[in-house]
Structures are given as structure tokens and as C-alpha cells.
C-alpha positions as CSV (number, residue, x, y, z in Angstrom):
1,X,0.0,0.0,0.0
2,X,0.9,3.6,-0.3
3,X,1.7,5.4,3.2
4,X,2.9,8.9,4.2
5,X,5.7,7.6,6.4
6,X,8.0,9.8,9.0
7,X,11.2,8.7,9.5
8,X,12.7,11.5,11.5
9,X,11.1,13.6,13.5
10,X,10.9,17.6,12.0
11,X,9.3,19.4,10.0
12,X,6.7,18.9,7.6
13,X,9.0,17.6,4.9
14,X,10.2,14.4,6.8
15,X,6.3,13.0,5.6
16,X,7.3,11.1,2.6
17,X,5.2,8.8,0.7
18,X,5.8,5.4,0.0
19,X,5.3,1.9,-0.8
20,X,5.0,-0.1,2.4
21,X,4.1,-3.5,3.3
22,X,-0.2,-3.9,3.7
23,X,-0.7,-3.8,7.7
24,X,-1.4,-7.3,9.5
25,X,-4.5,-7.3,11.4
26,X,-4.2,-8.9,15.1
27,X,-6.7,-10.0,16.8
28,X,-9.7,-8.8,17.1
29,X,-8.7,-5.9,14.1
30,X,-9.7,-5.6,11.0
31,X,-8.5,-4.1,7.9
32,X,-10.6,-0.4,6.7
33,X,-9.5,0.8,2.7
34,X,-9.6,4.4,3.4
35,X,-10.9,7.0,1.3
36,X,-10.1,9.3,3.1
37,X,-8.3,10.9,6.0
38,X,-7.9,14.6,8.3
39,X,-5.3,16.7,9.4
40,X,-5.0,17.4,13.6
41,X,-2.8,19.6,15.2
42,X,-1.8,16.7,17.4
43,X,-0.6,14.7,14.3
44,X,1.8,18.4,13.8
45,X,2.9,18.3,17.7
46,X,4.0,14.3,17.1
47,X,6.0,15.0,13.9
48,X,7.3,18.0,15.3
49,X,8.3,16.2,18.4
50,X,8.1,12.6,18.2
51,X,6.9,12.4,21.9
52,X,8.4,9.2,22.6
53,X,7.1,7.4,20.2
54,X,9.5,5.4,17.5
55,X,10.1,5.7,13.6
56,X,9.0,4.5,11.1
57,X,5.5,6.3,11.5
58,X,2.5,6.7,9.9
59,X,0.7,9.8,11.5
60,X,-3.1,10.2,11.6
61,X,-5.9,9.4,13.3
62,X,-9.0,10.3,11.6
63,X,-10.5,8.1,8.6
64,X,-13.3,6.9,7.0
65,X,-13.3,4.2,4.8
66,X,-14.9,1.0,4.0
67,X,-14.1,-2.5,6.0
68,X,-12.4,-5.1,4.2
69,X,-14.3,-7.9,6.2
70,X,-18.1,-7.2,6.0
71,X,-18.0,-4.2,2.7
72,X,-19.6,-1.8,5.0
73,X,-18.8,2.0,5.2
74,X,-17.0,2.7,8.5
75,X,-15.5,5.9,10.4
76,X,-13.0,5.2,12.5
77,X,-13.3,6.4,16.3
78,X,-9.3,7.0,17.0
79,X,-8.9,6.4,21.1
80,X,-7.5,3.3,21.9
81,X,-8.1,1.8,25.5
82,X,-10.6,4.2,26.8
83,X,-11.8,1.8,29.4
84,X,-15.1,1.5,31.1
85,X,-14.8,4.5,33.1
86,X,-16.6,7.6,31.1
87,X,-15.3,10.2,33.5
88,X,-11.7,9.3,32.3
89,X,-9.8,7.4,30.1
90,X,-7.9,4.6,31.5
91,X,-3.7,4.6,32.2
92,X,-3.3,2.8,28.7
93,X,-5.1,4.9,26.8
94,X,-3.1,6.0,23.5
95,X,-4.3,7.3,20.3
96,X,-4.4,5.8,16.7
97,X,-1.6,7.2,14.9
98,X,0.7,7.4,18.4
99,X,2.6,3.9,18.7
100,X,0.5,2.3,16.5
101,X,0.2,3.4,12.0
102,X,-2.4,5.4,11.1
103,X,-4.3,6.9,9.0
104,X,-2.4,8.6,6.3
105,X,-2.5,5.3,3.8
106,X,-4.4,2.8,2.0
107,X,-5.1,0.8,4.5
108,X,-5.0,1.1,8.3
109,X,-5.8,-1.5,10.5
110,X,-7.7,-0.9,14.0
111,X,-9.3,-3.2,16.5
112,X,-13.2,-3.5,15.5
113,X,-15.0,-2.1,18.5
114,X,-13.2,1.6,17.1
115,X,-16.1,1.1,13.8
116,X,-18.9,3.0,13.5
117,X,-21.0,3.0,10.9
118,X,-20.5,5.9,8.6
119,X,-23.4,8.6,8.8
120,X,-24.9,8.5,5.4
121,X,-25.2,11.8,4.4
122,X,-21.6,12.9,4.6
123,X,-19.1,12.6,1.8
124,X,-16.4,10.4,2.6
125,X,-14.4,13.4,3.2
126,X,-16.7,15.2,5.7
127,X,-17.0,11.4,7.5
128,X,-12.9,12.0,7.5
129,X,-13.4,15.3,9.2
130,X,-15.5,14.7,11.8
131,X,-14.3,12.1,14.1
132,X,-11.4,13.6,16.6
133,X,-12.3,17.2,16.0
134,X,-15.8,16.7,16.7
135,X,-15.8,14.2,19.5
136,X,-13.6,16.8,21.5
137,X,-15.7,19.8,20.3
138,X,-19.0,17.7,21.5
139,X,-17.5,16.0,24.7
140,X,-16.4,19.5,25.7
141,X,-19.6,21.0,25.0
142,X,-22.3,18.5,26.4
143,X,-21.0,15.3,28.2
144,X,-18.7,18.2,30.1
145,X,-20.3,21.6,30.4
146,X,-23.2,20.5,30.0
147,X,-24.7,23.2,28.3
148,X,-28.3,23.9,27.8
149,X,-31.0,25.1,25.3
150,X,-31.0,28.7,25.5
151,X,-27.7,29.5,27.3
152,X,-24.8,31.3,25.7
153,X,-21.6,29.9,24.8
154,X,-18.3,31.6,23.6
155,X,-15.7,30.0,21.6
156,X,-12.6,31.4,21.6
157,X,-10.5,31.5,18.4
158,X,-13.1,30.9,15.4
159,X,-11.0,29.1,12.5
160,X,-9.9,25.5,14.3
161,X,-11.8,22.3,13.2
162,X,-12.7,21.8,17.0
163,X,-13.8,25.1,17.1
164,X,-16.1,25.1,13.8
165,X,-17.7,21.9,15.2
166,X,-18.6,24.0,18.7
167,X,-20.3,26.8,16.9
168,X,-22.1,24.1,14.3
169,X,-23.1,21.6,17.1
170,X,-24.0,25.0,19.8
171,X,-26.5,26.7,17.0
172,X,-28.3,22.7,16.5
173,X,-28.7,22.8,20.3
174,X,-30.4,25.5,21.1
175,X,-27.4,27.4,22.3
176,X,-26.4,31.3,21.4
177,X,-23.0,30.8,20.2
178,X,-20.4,34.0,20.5
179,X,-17.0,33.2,19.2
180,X,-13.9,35.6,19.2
181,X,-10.9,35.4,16.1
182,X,-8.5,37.8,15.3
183,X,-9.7,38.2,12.1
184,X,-13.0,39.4,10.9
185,X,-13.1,37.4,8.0
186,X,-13.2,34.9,10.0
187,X,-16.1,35.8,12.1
188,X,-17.9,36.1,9.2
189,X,-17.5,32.7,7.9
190,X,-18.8,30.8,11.4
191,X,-21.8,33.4,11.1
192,X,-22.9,31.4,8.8
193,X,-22.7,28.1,10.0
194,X,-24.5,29.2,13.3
195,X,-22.3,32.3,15.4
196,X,-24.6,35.1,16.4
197,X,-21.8,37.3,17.4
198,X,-18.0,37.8,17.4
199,X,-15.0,39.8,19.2
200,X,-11.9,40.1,18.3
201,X,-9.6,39.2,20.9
202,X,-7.0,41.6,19.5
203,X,-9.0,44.6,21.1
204,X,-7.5,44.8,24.3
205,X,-11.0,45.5,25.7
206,X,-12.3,42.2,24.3
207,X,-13.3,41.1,27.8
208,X,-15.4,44.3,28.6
209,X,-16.9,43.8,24.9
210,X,-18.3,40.3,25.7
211,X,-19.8,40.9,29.4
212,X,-21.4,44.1,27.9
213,X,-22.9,42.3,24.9
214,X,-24.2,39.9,27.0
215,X,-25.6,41.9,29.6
216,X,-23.0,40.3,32.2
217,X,-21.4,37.2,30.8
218,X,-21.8,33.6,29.3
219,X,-23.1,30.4,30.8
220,X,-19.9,28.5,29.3
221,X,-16.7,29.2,27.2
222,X,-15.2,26.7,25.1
223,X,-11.3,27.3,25.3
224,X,-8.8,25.5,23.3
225,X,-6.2,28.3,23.4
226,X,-4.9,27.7,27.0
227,X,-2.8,30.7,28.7
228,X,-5.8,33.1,28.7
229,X,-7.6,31.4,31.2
230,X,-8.1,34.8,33.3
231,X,-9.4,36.6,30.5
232,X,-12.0,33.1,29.9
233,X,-13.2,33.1,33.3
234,X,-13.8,37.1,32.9
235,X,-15.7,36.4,30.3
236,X,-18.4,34.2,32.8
237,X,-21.5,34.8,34.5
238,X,-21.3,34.0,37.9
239,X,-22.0,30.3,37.9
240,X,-20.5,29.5,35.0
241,X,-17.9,26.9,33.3
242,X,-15.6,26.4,31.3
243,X,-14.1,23.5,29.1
244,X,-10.3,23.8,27.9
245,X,-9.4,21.4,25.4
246,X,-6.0,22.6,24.1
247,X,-3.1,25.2,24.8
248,X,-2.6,26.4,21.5
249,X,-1.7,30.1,22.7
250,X,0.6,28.4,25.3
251,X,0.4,25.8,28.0
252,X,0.9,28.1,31.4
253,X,-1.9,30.6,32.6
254,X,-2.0,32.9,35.6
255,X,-5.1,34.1,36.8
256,X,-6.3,35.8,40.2
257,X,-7.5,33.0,42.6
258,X,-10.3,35.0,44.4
259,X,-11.7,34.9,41.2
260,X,-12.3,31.5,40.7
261,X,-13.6,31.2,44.1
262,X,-15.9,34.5,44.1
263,X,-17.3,33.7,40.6
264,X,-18.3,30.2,41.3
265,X,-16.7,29.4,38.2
266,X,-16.0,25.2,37.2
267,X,-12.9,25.1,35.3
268,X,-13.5,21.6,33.1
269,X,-10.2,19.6,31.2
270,X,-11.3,18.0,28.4
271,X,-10.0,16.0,25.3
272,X,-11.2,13.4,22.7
273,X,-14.2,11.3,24.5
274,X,-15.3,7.9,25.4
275,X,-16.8,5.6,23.0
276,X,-20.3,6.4,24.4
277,X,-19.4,10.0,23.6
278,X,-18.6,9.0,20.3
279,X,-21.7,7.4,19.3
280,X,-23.8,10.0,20.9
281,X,-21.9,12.6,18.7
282,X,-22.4,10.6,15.4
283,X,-26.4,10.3,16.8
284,X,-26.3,14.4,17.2
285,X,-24.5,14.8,13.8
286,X,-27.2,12.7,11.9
287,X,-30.1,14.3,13.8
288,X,-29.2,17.5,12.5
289,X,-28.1,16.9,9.5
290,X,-24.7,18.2,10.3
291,X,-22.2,18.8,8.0
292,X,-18.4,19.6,9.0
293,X,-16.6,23.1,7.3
294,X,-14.0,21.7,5.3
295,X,-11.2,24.1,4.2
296,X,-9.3,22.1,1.6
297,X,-9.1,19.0,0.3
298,X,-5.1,17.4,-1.0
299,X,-3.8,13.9,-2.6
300,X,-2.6,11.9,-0.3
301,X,0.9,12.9,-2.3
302,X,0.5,16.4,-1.2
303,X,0.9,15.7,2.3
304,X,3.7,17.9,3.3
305,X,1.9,20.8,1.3
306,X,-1.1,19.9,3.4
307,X,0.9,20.4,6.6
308,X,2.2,23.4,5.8
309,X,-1.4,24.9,5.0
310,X,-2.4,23.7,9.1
311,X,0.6,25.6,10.4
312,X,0.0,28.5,8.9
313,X,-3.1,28.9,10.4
314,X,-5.0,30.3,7.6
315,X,-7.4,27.8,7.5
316,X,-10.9,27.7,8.7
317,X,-12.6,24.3,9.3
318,X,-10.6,20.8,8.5
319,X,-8.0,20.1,6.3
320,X,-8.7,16.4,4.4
321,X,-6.5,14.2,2.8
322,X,-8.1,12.1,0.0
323,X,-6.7,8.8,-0.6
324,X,-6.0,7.0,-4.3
325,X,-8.2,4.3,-2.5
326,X,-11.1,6.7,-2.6
């Protein structure tokens, strides 16, 4: 099969791809022919880093493709060893891509209980799109901060495939969905797939802007961005919570103690979800006819060039591989 392999950690040009030997299922695996793949910022951070993991390496863990065993159209849920605690995944939890090859091939092959039946009105590269972005985006939102019908969320920095899920999934709930983006361009485009509102967070009175617009604050923020936690929980109603899921604008924040306390704020940690998560997401996706905002589509041989694109942070909504398979 044809693979994007990594055989030294770096940048985005150590993804080179190859002919490679078709995986070997173990037991209780099975083999999917993908038709397609996505792009996470996790798969940058591993080929970036390596994080202790060895090389060779196929990177990804999104995919949707169709099982080799029964001809059925699958997506692939990508957390491995969740466990049968939902609060929490278990001390061997790792994720597809990590220590094991993913999904930037042909073939990919993953233990069966990670197949769920692909939602039929997605293409195969919007079934590609949705799994790890979207579980996060709805774990954070529902299984975590449990928000309601009629409350207001913010989601901080419009543009990120997590983020693009919140605002979609928030608007199908019920929710009033603000969103902040340094770029008004960019506010413009989640408008329309569900934002009421957006601030950019370059005004150094953003805060101010958001409590004012709100008539004194939101019932949740979704946060992947990390070190402004302060300006997040200043962005609350008293009462309210908040679910980080990343630390994209750095992984220390400082914030003022009495704050927390005086607030009654819940400060949430969040990432991925359980399988139960999963298929409740899938359920929410189908219900409303969900669709995810794609920003580009590449060959498989245009990986590097797709990297590149995430890094730069231009784009808005997923990037997707497309496989010769599909």
C-alpha cells in the first residue's frame, strides 16, 4: 500500500510517501481501505516532536473508509483503550496514529470495536473530518459543560476544526454561540454556519466587549487556546464553566485566585471522549443533518503541502487528505 511515512522527527517535509508493506491485522482488528483521511494539530505536535514514540511512523488518526471484512462503510473512532470508566480514560489509553500506524495510507488497520458505521449523508471526506475534532468539540460542550437550550456559549478562536464543530453543534442545540478570532473574515464565515456574534480578541477590551454584549457574561466558554484562562473566566457569568481542550496560545496561565472562588466558576479539562461520547456525537451529527466546514481538500501525495497549510493557520474548518483508494 501507499503510506505517508516519518522517518525522522521535523518538519513537515520528513512525511514522505511510499510503498509499504499492507498492515497485518491482530486479533480482534480488522482491515478499513480508506478513502479518506484529516489533518489534527496533534498529528503536527507528534511529527514536530516525536513524543516518545519510534520511527518509522504513519501519523493520523481520523479516517473513513470502507471495511475489508463485511464491505460496510466505517468511520473510525481513534482512542485506543478508553476503558469502562466515562469520566476518564484509563492509564493505557493512547491514540491511533501514536505507537501504532495510522491513517495517512491505504489501509489502516484498527481493533473493531473503534467502527462506527459511517453517517450516510456525509461525503467520505466530511466522514474523514469529523471524528477527533468533533468528539472533542461535542464531549467538551455537552458530556462536560453541560450546556443547555437557550444558554450562551463563547468560543474562543473561530477558524480550528474543534472550534467550527462547537459553533455548528451549539446553534443545532439550542445554544447562542459568540465566538472571538483575530480576524474578521473569519467571524464572518462561522456566522454562517451558526455564530450570532463575534469579538476580536485583539481589542485589548475584548473582555469588557463580551460581558457588555451579554448583559454580564456567558453560561460556558469553550477554550482551546490555554494561557488566557483569566481573560476566559472574565468572560463568565457567575456560575459558569468552562471547558479547555488545548493550549494552542501556550500551556501556562496565571489568573487571580479570588476569582475563581468569588465567581463560582468550574474550570472543566477536556479531550477526545469515550466511545459512548462518540456514538452520541455521530447520533447528534445525523439528527441534524450536520455537515463539517471543510477548508481544503489534497492527494494523499500532497501531504507535506497539506501540513504546511495547518501551520499557517489560515485555514478555517478541516483540512482532508483524499486517498487513491477513494
Amino acid at each position: 500500500m501507499r503510506a505517508a511515512v516519518v522517518h525522522s522527527w521535523g518538519d513537515a517535509e520528513q512525511l514522505r510517501v511510499e510503498t509499504v508493506p499492507d498492515p497485518i491485522p491482530e486479533d480482534g482488528e480488522v482491515l478499513v481501505e480508506l478513502r479518506a483521511s484529516s489533518l489534527n494539530w496533534h498529528d503536527v505536535i507528534v511529527r514536530q516532536t516525536g513524543r516518545g514514540f519510534t520511527t518509522p511512523s504513519i501519523l493520523g488518526m481520523d479516517g473513513a473508509g470502507t471495511r475489508l471484512d463485511t464491505g460496510d462503510d466505517t468511520i473510525i473512532y481513534p482512542c485506543m483503550n478508553w476503558g469502562s470508566d466515562e469520566t476518564a480514560p484509563a492509564k493505557d489509553f493512547s491514540i491511533l496514529g501514536d505507537s501504532t500506524d495510522g491513517t495517512y495510507a491505504d489501509l489502516v488497520s484498527v481493533p473493531v470495536d473503534n467502527l462506527f458505521p459511517k453517517p450516510e449523508h456525509l461525503s467520505w471526506e466530511e466522514a474523514a473530518a469529523l471524528p477527533c475534532a468533533g468528539l472533542t468539540a461535542y464531549r467538551a460542550m455537552f458530556t462536560r459543560a453541560d450546556l443547555k437550550e437557550g444558554e450562551t456559549v463563547l468560543v474562543l478562536g473561530a477558524g480550528s476544526g474543534v472550534s467550527t464543530f462547537a459553533v455548528t453543534f451549539g446553534a443545532a442545540a439550542g445554544a447562542h454561540v459568540l465566538v472571538t478570532s483575530s480576524s474578521n473574515d473569519k467571524i464572518e464565515s462561522v456566522r454562517a454556519i451558526g455564530a450570532e456574534r463575534g469579538f476580536l480578541y485583539t481589542d485589548p477590551d475584548w473582555v469588557e466587549q463580551v460581558v457588555e454584549a451579554t448583559g454580564g457574561g456567558v453560561d460556558v466558554v469553550i477554550s482551546g487556546t490555554g494561557a488566557n484562562l483569566a481573560e476566559a473566566l472574565g468572560c463568565l457569568k457567575p456560575g459558569g464553566r468552562i471547558a479547555v481542550f488545548g493550549s494552542s496560545a501556550g500551556r501556562t496561565a496565571t489568573f487571580e485566585v479570588p476569582m475563581l472562588y468569588f465567581g463560582q466558576f468550574t474550570v472543566l479539562g477536556t479531550t477526545l471522549g469515550s466511545p459512548t461520547d462518540f456514538g452520541q456525537m455521530l447520533q447528534f451529527v445525523e439528527k441534524h443533518r450536520i455537515r463539517p466546514v471543510i477548508d481544503s481538500t489534497w492527494a494523499l501525495d500532497d501531504v507535506v503541502a497539506a501540513h504546511q497549510h495547518l501551520e499557517s493557520r489560515r485555514h478555517l474548518g478541516k483540512i482532508v487528505l483524499v486517498n487513491k483508494a477513494g
